[in-house]
C-alpha positions as CSV (number, residue, x, y, z in Angstrom):
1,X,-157.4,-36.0,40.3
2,X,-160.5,-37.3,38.8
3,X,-164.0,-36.5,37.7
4,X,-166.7,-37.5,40.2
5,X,-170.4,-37.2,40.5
6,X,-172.2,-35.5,43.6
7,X,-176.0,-35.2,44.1
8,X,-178.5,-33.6,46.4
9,X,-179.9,-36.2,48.6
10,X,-183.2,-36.6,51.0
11,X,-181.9,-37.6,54.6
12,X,-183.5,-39.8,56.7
13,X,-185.2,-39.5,60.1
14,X,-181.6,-39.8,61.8
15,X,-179.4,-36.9,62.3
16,X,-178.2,-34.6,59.8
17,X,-175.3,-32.1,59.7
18,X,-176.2,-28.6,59.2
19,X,-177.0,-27.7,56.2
20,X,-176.7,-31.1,54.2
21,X,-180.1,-30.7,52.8
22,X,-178.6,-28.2,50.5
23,X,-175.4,-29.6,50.0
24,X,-173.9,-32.4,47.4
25,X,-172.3,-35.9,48.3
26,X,-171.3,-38.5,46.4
27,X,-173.4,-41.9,46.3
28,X,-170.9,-43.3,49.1
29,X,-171.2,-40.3,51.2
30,X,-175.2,-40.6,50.8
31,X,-175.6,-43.9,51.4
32,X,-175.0,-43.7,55.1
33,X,-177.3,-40.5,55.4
34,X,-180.1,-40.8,53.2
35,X,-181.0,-41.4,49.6
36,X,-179.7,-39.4,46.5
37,X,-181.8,-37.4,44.2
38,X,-180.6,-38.7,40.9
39,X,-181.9,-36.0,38.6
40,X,-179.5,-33.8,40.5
41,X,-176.6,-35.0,39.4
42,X,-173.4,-32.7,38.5
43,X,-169.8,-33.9,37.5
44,X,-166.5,-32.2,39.9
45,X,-163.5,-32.7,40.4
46,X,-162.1,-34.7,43.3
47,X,-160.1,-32.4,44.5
48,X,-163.6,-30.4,45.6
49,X,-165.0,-32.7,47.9
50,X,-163.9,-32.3,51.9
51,X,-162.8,-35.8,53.9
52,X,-166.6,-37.2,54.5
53,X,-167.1,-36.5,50.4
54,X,-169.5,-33.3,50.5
55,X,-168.9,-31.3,47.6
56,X,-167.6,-28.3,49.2
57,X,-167.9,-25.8,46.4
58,X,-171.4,-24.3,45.4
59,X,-171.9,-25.5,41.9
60,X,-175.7,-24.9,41.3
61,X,-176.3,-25.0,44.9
62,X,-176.0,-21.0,45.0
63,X,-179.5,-18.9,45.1
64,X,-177.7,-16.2,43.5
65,X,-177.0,-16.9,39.7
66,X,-173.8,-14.8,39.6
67,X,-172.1,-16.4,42.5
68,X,-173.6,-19.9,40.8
69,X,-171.7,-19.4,37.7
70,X,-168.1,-17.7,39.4
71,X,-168.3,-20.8,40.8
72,X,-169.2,-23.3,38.2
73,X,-166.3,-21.8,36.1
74,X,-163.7,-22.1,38.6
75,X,-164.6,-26.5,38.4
76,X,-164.2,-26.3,34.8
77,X,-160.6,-24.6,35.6
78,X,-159.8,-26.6,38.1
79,X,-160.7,-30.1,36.3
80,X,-158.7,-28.5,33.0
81,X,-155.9,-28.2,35.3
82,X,-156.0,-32.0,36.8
83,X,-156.0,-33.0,33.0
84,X,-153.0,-30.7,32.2
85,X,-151.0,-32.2,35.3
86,X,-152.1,-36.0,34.7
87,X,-151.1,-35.1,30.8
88,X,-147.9,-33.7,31.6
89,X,-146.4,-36.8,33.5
90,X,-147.3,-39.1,30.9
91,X,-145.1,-40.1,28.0
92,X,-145.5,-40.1,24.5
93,X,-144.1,-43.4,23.7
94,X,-146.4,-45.2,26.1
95,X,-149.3,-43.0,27.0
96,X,-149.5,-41.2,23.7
97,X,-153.3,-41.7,23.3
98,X,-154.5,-41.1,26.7
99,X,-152.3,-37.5,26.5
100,X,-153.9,-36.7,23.7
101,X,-157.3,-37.5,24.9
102,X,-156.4,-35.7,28.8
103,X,-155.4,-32.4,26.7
104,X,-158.6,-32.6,24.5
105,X,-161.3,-33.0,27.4
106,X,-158.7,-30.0,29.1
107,X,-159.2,-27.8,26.0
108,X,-162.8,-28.9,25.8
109,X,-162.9,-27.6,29.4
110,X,-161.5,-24.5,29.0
111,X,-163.3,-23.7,26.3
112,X,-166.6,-24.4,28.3
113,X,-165.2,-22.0,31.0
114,X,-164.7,-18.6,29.0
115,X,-168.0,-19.1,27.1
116,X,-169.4,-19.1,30.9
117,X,-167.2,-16.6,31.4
118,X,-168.1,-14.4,28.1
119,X,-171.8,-14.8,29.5
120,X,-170.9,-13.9,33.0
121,X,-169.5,-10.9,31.4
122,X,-172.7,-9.8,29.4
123,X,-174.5,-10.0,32.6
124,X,-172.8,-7.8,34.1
125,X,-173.1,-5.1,31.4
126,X,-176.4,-6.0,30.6
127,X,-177.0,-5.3,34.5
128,X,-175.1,-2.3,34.2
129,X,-176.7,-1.0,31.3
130,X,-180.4,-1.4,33.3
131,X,-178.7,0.3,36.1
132,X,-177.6,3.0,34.3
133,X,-180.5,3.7,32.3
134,X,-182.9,3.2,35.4
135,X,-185.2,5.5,36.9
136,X,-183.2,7.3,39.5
137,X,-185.3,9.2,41.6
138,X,-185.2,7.5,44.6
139,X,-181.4,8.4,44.6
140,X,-182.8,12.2,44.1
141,X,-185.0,12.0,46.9
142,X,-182.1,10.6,49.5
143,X,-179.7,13.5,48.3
144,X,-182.5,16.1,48.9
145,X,-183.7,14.5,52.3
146,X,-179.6,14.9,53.6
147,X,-179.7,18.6,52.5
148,X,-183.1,19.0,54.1
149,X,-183.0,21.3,57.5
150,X,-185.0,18.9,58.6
151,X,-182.5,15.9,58.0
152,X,-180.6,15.0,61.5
């Protein structure tokens, strides 16, 4: 498994698959359907792109920020984990270095992951904490409509 770069791309007047406006390819992929947006760039792992090479995960594709970041930690995982298998087939004697380097971009990874994951985390109190501390009235007004007699 191996790090590769996917982009948003502009199609041309030809036929698109649904949906491809949104999605990521990689330059290959592109090539035949239009032209990449550079500035878009992101880095996956192989293992996330389907046969044609669309990036099938959602990686800063998602209009909701919580499902955006879920998402961008489980590709740091999984390209921590392609490191930690390549790592763990190679020998000492004769692949010492590159090990070495596979574990540290793997711990470098990881460590990427739970401070997404520690941020994710404060969200999600810090969004509890509004909604706990919010102005609940309109919650009021639905429990007094359902004991209303005039409620069906």
């Amino acid at each position: 498994m191996a790090d590769v770069y996917v982009y948003r791309f502009t199609g041309w007047d030809g036929p698109m698959e649904p949906g491809s406006r949104t999605r990521r390819a990689t330059l290959e992929t592109i090539r035949e359907i239009g032209d990449p947006i550079m500035e878009s760039q992101i880095v996956v792992d192989d293992a996330e792109l389907d046969s044609k090479g669309f990036f099938r995960g959602s990686v800063a594709n998602d209009s909701d920020p919580t499902e955006d970041l879920t998402n961008e930690i489980n590709s740091l995982n999984l390209r921590a984990d392609a490191r930690d298998s390549e790592a763990l087939i190679l020998d000492e004697a004769t692949g010492g270095a590159h090990k070495y380097m596979l574990q540290l971009e793997s711990r470098e990874l990881r460590k990427q992951a739970h401070k997404l994951q520690r941020q994710q985390k404060q969200q999600r109190q810090s969004g509890l904490a509004a909604a706990a501390s919010g102005d609940h009235s309109d919650m009021l007004a639905f429990a007094q409509l359902g004991s209303s007699p005039t409620a069906g």
